[in-house]
N, C-alpha and C positions, 0 to 999 in steps of 0.2 A: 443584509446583516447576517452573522455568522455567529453560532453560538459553538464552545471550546469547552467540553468537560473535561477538569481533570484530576482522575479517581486518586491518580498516585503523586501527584503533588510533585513532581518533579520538572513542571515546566517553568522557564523564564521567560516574561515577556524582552525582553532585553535582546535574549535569542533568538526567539522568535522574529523579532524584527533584523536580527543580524540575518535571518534565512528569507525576507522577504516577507512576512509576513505583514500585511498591516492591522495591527493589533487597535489601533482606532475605532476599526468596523468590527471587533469580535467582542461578543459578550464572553469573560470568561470564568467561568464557576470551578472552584473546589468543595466538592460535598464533604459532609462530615462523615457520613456512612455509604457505600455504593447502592444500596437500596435508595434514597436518598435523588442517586443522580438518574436513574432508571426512572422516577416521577418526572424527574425538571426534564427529561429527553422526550416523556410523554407529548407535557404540555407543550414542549415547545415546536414538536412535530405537528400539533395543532392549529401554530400559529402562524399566519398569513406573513408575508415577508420575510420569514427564515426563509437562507437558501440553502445554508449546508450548515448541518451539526457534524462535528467531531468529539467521539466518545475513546479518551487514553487513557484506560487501556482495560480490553477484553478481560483481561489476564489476572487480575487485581477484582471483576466485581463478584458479586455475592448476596444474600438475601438476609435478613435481618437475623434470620434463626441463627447465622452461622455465628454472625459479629457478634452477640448479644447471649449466644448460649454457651455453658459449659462446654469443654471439648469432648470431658465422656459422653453430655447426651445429642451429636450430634450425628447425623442417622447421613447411612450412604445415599447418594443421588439427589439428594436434596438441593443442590444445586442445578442440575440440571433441570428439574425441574420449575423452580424458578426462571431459568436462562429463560425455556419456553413459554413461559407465562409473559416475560418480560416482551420476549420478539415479535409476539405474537400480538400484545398490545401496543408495541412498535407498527406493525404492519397496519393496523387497523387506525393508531392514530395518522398514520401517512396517505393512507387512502382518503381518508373525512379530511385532511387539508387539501388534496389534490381534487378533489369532487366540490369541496367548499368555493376553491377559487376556479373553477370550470377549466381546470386541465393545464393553468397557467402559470400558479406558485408551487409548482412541486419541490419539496425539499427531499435535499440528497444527505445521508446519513451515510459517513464513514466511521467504522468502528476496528481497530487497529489490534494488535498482538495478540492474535487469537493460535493460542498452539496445538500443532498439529503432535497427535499420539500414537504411537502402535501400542494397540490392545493387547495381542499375542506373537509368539514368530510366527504364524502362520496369517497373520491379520496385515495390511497395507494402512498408510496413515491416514487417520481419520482427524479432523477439526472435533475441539473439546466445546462442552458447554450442552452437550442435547442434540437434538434434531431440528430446533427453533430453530435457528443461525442458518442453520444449513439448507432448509428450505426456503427460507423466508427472504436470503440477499440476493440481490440481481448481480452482481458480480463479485469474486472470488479473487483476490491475487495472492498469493503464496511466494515467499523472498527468501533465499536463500545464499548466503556468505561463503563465495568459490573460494576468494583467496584473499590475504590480506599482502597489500604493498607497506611495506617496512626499511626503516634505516636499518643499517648496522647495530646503533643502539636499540633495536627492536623497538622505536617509537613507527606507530601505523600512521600511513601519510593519506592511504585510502583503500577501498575494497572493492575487490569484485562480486556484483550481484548478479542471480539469475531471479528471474521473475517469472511464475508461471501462472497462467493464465487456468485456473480450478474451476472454474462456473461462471458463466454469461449469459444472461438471459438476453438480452439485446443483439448480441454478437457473436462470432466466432468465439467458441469454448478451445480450451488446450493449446495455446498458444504458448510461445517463450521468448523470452528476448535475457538479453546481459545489458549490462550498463556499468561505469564506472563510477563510485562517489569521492567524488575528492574527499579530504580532512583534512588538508594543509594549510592552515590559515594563510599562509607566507607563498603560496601559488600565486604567481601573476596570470595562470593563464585560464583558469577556473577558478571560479569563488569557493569558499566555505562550505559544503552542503549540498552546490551542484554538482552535475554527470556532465563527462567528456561527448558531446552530440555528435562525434565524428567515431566514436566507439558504439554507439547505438546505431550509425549509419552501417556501421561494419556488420554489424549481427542481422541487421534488416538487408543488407547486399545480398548477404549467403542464404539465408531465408529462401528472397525472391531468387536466385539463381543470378541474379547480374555480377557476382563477386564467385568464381568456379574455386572449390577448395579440394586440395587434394594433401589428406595429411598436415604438417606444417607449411604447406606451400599455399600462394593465392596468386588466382590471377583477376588482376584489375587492368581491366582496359587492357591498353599493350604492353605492360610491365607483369613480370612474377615474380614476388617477393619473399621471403619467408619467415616466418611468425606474425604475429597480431598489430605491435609495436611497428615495425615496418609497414604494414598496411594498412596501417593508421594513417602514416606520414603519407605514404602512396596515396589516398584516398582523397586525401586535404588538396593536391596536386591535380583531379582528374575533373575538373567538371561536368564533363559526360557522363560520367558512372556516376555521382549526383543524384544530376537530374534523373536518370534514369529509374532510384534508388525513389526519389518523389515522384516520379511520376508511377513508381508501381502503389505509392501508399495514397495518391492523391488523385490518379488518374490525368486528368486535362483541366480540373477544377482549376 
């Protein structure tokens, strides 16, 4: 079972199931106040047979002071503060269900649109919210919008993302990959909502070295093509480089 907060009231279950989701197995809450969804995230991190909560959105939550007070008497930091209080009784409800059920129901918590800030010019981006967040999640992904694919009529058909890999406790830290998202409902060859896997095969080629890039040029197998789009279709075409491509991410498994 899956439990869905959500702070900013903006989800359809309709879509959700148009993206795959099966909304069958998710319990899904809109709180009335974000303080509010920060309790029911507590309890429910305590509870045996959650596997995954999802908390939308970072971005949007806040402490009772904030919703509930005047805006003259509302004091700087005071959110963050809060954050930490919050993460912190996050961390601890997650431990007491993972030690409850002897290492076997651990529930994973994703927590979404958390923005990154520069402080000063001389300061690099930092994630908002405190220092809760920041210590307390076992992994980071940070997403960022290369480029948009567009008609003529400047309607967006899909986008390019980079995805970086900010904090892992499990794994390799600093990582990066691209991916494509379709938005075309009228695509036959990707759905609504999914990535091109032959464009994620592309950026994992050059990664490992089995795709050699020089400039706009690529060489795949025994073909050299030039630009991305071309090496796409190239790729689709080799199954050697493939496998080769699986076999650096999978080994012999």
């Amino acid at each position: 079972m899956s439990l869905f907060v959500d702070v900013e009231g903006t989800t359809d279950r309709k879509f959700m199931r148009r993206l795959g989701v099966d909304t069958d197995g998710v319990i899904y809450l809109r709180p009335d106040q974000p303080a509010d969804a920060a309790d029911v995230i507590e309890t429910y991190l305590r509870t045996l047979g959650i596997g995954l909560i999802v908390l939308d959105s970072f971005g949007v939550m806040g402490g009772t002071k904030e919703t509930n007070t005047p805006i003259g008497d509302i004091n700087m930091n005071q959110n963050a503060v809060w954050f930490n209080m919050m993460f912190r009784k996050f961390q601890a409800a997650m431990n007491a269900s993972f030690n409850e059920g002897g290492g076997k129901d651990a529930v994973t918590a994703i927590i979404i649109n958390q923005s990154y800030v520069t402080l000063s010019m001389y300061s690099t981006e930092v994630p908002q919210g405190g220092r809760g967040l920041r210590h307390g999640k076992g992994l980071s992904l940070k997403f960022k919008t290369l480029e948009k694919n567009k008609t003529k009529e400047d309607v967006v058909l899909g986008v390019h993302v980079r995805i970086e890999n900010m904090k892992n406790k499990t794994g390799m830290p600093y990582r990066r990959g691209e991916f494509y998202l379709n938005l075309d409902p009228t695509d036959v060859n990707i759905k609504y909502g999914e990535t091109n896997v032959l464009q994620q095969y592309v950026d994992l080629g050059i990664q490992f070295g089995v795709i050699k890039q020089s400039g706009a040029w690529y060489d795949v197998g025994n073909q050299r093509v030039q630009g991305k789009a071309n090496l796409t279709d190239a790729l689709a075409n080799d199954a050697d480089v493939l496998d080769a491509i699986n076999n650096e991410l999978y080994g012999n498994s």
